[in-house]
C-alpha positions, 0 to 999 in steps of 0.5 A: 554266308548265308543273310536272312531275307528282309522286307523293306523295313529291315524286318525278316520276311516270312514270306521269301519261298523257303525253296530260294533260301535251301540248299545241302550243306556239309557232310560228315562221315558215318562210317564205323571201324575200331581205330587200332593205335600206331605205334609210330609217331612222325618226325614233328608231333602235334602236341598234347591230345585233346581232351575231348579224345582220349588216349589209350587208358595208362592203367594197364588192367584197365586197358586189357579190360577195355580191350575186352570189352572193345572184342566182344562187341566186335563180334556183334553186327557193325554199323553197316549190316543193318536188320531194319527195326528197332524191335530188339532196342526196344525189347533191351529197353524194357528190360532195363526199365526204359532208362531213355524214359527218365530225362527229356531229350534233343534228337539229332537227324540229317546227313551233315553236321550232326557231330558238329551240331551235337556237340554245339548244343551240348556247350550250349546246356553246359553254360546253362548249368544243366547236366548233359549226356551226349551220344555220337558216332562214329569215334575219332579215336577212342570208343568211348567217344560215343557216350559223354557226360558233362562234356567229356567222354566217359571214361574208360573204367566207366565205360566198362563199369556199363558195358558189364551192368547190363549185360545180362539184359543184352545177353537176355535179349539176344536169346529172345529175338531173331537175331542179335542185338547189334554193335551199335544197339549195344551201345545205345543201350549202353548210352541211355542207361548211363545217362539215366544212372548219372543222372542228366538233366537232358541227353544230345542224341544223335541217330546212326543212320536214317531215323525211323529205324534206327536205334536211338528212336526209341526216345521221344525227343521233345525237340527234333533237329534235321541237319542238311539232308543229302545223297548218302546210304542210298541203298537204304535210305533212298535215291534222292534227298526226299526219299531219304528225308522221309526215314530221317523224318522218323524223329518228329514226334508228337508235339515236339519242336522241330529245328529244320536246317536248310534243305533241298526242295523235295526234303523241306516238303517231306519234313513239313509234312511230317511235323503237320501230321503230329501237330509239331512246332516248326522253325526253318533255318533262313526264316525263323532262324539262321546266320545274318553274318560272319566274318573270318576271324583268328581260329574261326570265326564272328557271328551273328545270329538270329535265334528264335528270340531274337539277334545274338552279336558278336559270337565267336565259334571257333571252327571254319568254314559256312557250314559251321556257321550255320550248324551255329544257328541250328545249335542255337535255335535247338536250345532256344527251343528246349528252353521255350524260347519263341513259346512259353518265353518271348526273351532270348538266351543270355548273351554272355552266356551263348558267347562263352559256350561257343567260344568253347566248341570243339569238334576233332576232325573237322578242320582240325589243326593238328601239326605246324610247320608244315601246318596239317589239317584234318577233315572228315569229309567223305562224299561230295558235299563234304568236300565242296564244304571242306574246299570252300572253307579251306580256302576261306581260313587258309592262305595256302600256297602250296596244298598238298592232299592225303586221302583214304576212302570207303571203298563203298562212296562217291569216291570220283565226286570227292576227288573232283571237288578236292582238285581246284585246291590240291597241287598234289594228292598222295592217296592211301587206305586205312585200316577199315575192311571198308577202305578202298584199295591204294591202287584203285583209288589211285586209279580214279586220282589220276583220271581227276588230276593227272599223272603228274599230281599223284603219288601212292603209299599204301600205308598211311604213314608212310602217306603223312611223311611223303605229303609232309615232304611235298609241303616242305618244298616250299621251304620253311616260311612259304605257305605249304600245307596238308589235308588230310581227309577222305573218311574219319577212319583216316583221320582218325589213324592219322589223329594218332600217327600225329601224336594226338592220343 
């Protein structure tokens, strides 16, 4: 729980050192590869798929198109080989007459929680009754996860329907310039040309990675949110946290209004530098914002929290863990922002209305239930931070006795940092891969699991099904009324396999 600080009075304190109230956050991962489908499904399946996931299309001719359309952008450049510029964006920009020029936006930078914290203010502008188009990545499960409207994904015969419209454009482009146009600047454009063709009242973007370069920021977003900056990319974003904020720093643009989560020391510097030097509006989380408390609830969790207009009580999120929390705060004071609250208005936002909007956030992947008896978790978690948050809330929301850990990584992270954070809370591990030429081989994996928790605690299974039933097994020996459980976690990659094999989409 993070409180805000107070003077004698009660009242909030502007004056508290922003560098005793920072701190990194939870992670999420970046990763990108097409999750291709099992075929098979476990003993015990988790239910119905979530909406906000969608499963293969039923429609076979539209399946095959979509299959299509899946194939050719994976000849292009993945998100892992990067050119850094936004030159060719631009240039597919302006031949589509500059569509992310036709609807106000809220841009998304950080390292942790961006999925999380887009999908909050998009709920949050729903309940406002304004038309909304969100762009995340990666995917869970489905493509076409990236690019929602009104909340939902797109569906598939919409999303071929854009891929088609423009490209001729992409193909115009890619004749122009050094190199082609990437995976992920394709569906970029993809993204902002469907937004304009809905049209939306206002667009949830979140960057692939960094900021300055990256594709999306070829929109001026009129308020810029930085989620909690952490050690990731660094051999292109930078070495520390303050290097790496000075790329995701990119965002800040003229005049706009800037959300700042709680950072390390040296980022807060850099991202305050940045919005003086083009005359930007800042709010801090811990000082102008933030969460003044929480308590565990059934599902998730209460809130209360302090926008920029004000205290908002009794907020149920329905999502574990303090990051969550705090991603809340930094959703809120977002749309607080966009709306004028704080500047053109000094009244804050309906309660009733935040309360239901974020009584109906979701986020897959991210401490997700997927299956009982044993009960199955999902989480993303990739990196050290991520995990530290995973651990933490896991041991918050869950009364495990029993845990049992599944974890398939990138070959290319802090895969020793993950494992140690993972151990306190682990009885076992079993590790795997999944299907990502990125995933880190079983056995070299294993290798590292065993130095971290002991011979004893380790199993392999290559393969990720086969990983599921040996860690639902361990659970089980619990028997059937004790507290085993499974975390699945290591790379959304593996969730997202997972996600599938559970019989979710």
């Amino acid at each position: 729980m993070s409180d805000l600080p107070h003077d004698d009075n009660g009242r909030p304190d502007p004056l508290d050192p922003f560098e005793e109230i920072i701190e990194a956050e939870t992670d999420r991962d970046p990763d990108l590869a097409v999750i291709e489908a099992g075929s098979r499904t476990l003993r015990t399946q988790g239910g119905a798929p979530g909406a906000d996931v969608p499963a293969r299309p039923e429609d076979p001719e539209v399946d095959k198109a979509l299959r299509e359309v899946e194939a050719e952008l994976a000849t292009r450049w993945g998100e892992t080989k990067l050119e850094p510029s936004v030159s060719r964006i631009s240039a597919l920009m302006d031949v589509l007459g500059d569509p992310q020029r036709s609807y106000p936006s809220i841009h998304i930078t950080g390292t942790n929680g961006k999925t999380s914290t887009a999908r909050m203010i998009e709920c949050l502008l729903g309940a406002f009754e304004l038309r909304t188009g969100r762009y995340t990545s990666p995917h869970v499960q489905s493509i076409t996860e990236r690019i929602s409207l009104d909340g939902s994904p797109v569906s598939a015969e919409r999303f071929i329907e854009t891929y088609q419209d423009i490209k001729p454009y992409i193909e115009m482009v890619d004749a122009a310039q050094e190199y082609r146009l990437s995976f992920f600047e394709v569906l970029t454009g993809m993204a902002y040309a469907a937004f304009a063709d809905a049209p939306v009242d206002v667009a949830v973007v979140e960057v692939g990675m960094g900021g300055s370069w990256d594709a999306t920021n070829v929109i001026d977003g009129d308020v810029a949110v930085v989620t909690p900056i952490g050690l990731d990319h660094t051999d292109r974003l930078g070495e520390t946290t303050g290097e790496i904020a000075g790329e995701k720093a990119g965002v800040i643009k003229q005049g706009a209004t800037v959300i700042l989560a709680q950072q390390p020391v040296d980022a807060a510097q850099v991202l305050l530098k940045k919005a003086v030097e083009v005359d930007a509006t800042v709010a801090r989380e811990g000082l102008e914002f933030g969460v003044v408390a929480r308590q565990v609830a059934v599902g998730g969790q209460m809130l209360t929290l302090r926008g920029l207009g004000g205290e908002y009580p009794e907020v149920y999120l329905p999502l574990h863990g303090a990051h969550q929390a705090h991603n809340a705060a930094v959703a809120l004071a977002a749309v607080e922002a966009f709306f004028g609250v704080g500047a053109q208005r000094a009244e804050p936002l309906d309660i009733d209305t935040v309360r239901k909007a974020f009584a109906a956030v979701s986020s897959p992947g991210r401490l997700e239930v997927v299956r009982r008896s044993p009960t199955v978790v999902l989480d993303a978690a990739h990196n050290p931070a991520g995990a530290e948050a995973a651990a933490e809330a896991v041991r918050e929301a869950f009364d495990f006795t029993r845990l049992i850990g599944v974890v398939g990584a990138s070959g290319d992270k802090n895969v020793r940092g993950l494992l140690e954070a993972f151990e306190p809370i682990f009885a076992e591990i079993v590790v795997t891969q999944n299907s990502s030429h990125r995933a880190m081989d079983a056995d070299e994996l294993a290798a590292i699991a065993v130095e971290v928790f002991g011979d004893e605690r380790v199993q392999v299974e290559p393969r990720l099904p086969d990983a599921l039933e040996a860690a639902i097994t361990l659970a089980e020996e619990e028997g059937e009324f004790a507290g085993g459980g499974v975390l699945v976690t290591g790379s959304v990659i593996t969730v997202g396999e997972a996600r599938l094999l559970l019989g979710k989409g």
